[in-house]
C-alpha positions in Angstrom: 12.6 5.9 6.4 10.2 8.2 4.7 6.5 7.9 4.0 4.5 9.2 0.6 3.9 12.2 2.6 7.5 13.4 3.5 7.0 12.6 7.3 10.2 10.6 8.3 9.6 8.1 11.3 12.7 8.9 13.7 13.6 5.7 15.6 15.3 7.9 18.4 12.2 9.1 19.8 11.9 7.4 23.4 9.1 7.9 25.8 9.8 7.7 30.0 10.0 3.8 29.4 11.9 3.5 27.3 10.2 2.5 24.2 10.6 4.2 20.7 8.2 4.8 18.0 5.7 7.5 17.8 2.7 8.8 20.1 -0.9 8.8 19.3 -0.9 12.7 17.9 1.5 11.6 15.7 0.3 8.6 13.9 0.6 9.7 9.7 -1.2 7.7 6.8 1.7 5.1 5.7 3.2 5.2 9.5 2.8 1.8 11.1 0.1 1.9 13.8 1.1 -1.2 16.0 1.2 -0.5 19.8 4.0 -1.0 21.7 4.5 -2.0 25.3 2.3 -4.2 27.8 -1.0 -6.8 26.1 -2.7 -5.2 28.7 -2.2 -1.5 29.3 -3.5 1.4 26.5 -1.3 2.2 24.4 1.0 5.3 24.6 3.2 4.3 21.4 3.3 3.0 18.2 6.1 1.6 15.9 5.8 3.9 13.3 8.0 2.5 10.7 6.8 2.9 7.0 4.0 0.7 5.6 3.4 -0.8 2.5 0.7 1.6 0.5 -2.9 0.4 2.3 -1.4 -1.0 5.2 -2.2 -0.6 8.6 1.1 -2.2 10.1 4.8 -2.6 8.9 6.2 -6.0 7.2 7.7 -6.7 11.0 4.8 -5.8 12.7 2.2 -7.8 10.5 4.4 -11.3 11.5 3.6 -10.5 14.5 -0.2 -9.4 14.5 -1.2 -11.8 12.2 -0.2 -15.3 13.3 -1.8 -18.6 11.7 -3.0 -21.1 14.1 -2.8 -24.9 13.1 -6.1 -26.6 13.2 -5.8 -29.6 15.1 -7.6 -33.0 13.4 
Protein backbone atom coordinates (compact mmCIF):
# COMPACT_ATOMS: atom_id res chain seq x y z
CA UNK A 1 0.00 0.00 0.00
CA UNK A 2 0.90 3.56 -0.50
CA UNK A 3 0.54 6.58 1.70
CA UNK A 4 -0.33 10.43 0.52
CA UNK A 5 3.23 10.94 0.43
CA UNK A 6 4.47 8.19 -2.06
CA UNK A 7 6.30 6.13 0.78
CA UNK A 8 5.06 2.42 0.24
CA UNK A 9 5.12 0.26 3.50
CA UNK A 10 6.95 -3.05 2.33
CA UNK A 11 5.64 -5.92 4.45
CA UNK A 12 8.90 -7.96 3.72
CA UNK A 13 10.98 -5.97 5.85
CA UNK A 14 11.94 -8.41 8.95
CA UNK A 15 14.10 -7.47 11.84
CA UNK A 16 16.56 -10.32 13.72
CA UNK A 17 13.19 -11.65 15.31
CA UNK A 18 11.45 -11.98 13.05
CA UNK A 19 8.85 -9.35 13.03
CA UNK A 20 7.93 -7.14 10.01
CA UNK A 21 6.86 -3.59 9.85
CA UNK A 22 9.07 -0.65 9.96
CA UNK A 23 11.79 0.82 12.55
CA UNK A 24 11.57 3.97 14.44
CA UNK A 25 13.67 6.10 11.72
CA UNK A 26 11.25 5.24 9.44
CA UNK A 27 7.89 6.01 10.83
CA UNK A 28 6.04 8.49 7.84
CA UNK A 29 2.86 10.69 8.46
CA UNK A 30 -0.09 8.20 7.23
CA UNK A 31 2.23 4.98 8.33
CA UNK A 32 0.66 3.09 11.19
CA UNK A 33 2.68 3.68 14.44
CA UNK A 34 1.54 0.59 16.51
CA UNK A 35 4.46 -1.35 18.13
CA UNK A 36 5.03 -4.71 17.56
CA UNK A 37 6.57 -7.45 19.68
CA UNK A 38 6.61 -8.00 23.67
CA UNK A 39 3.81 -5.57 26.27
CA UNK A 40 6.84 -5.15 28.06
CA UNK A 41 10.08 -4.45 26.10
CA UNK A 42 10.58 -0.87 23.90
CA UNK A 43 9.67 -1.06 20.91
CA UNK A 44 12.02 -1.74 17.94
CA UNK A 45 9.03 -1.97 15.18
CA UNK A 46 6.01 -0.72 14.10
CA UNK A 47 3.23 -2.01 11.70
CA UNK A 48 3.45 0.42 9.29
CA UNK A 49 0.54 -0.26 7.18
CA UNK A 50 -1.41 2.84 5.79
CA UNK A 51 -3.80 4.86 7.96
CA UNK A 52 -6.77 6.52 7.48
CA UNK A 53 -6.04 10.52 6.95
CA UNK A 54 -5.50 11.75 10.93
CA UNK A 55 -4.88 8.54 12.20
CA UNK A 56 -2.32 7.34 14.33
CA UNK A 57 -2.90 3.48 13.76
CA UNK A 58 -4.34 1.23 10.92
CA UNK A 59 -8.10 -0.13 10.87
CA UNK A 60 -6.37 -3.65 12.29
CA UNK A 61 -4.35 -2.08 14.70
CA UNK A 62 -7.09 0.37 16.24
CA UNK A 63 -9.33 -3.12 17.13
CA UNK A 64 -6.71 -3.89 18.85
CA UNK A 65 -5.61 -0.66 20.82
CA UNK A 66 -8.83 0.46 21.48
CA UNK A 67 -10.88 -2.14 23.17
CA UNK A 68 -14.29 -1.39 25.04
CA UNK A 69 -14.62 -2.72 28.49
CA UNK A 70 -18.22 -3.70 29.74
CA UNK A 71 -19.19 -1.96 32.89
CA UNK A 72 -20.34 -4.36 35.26
CA UNK A 73 -23.79 -3.34 37.29
Amino acid sequence: MTDTNGYQADPTRNNALGLSGMDFLQQREGLCKFPLGLINETPERFCGEVTQIGASYCSQCQSKAYTRTVRRR
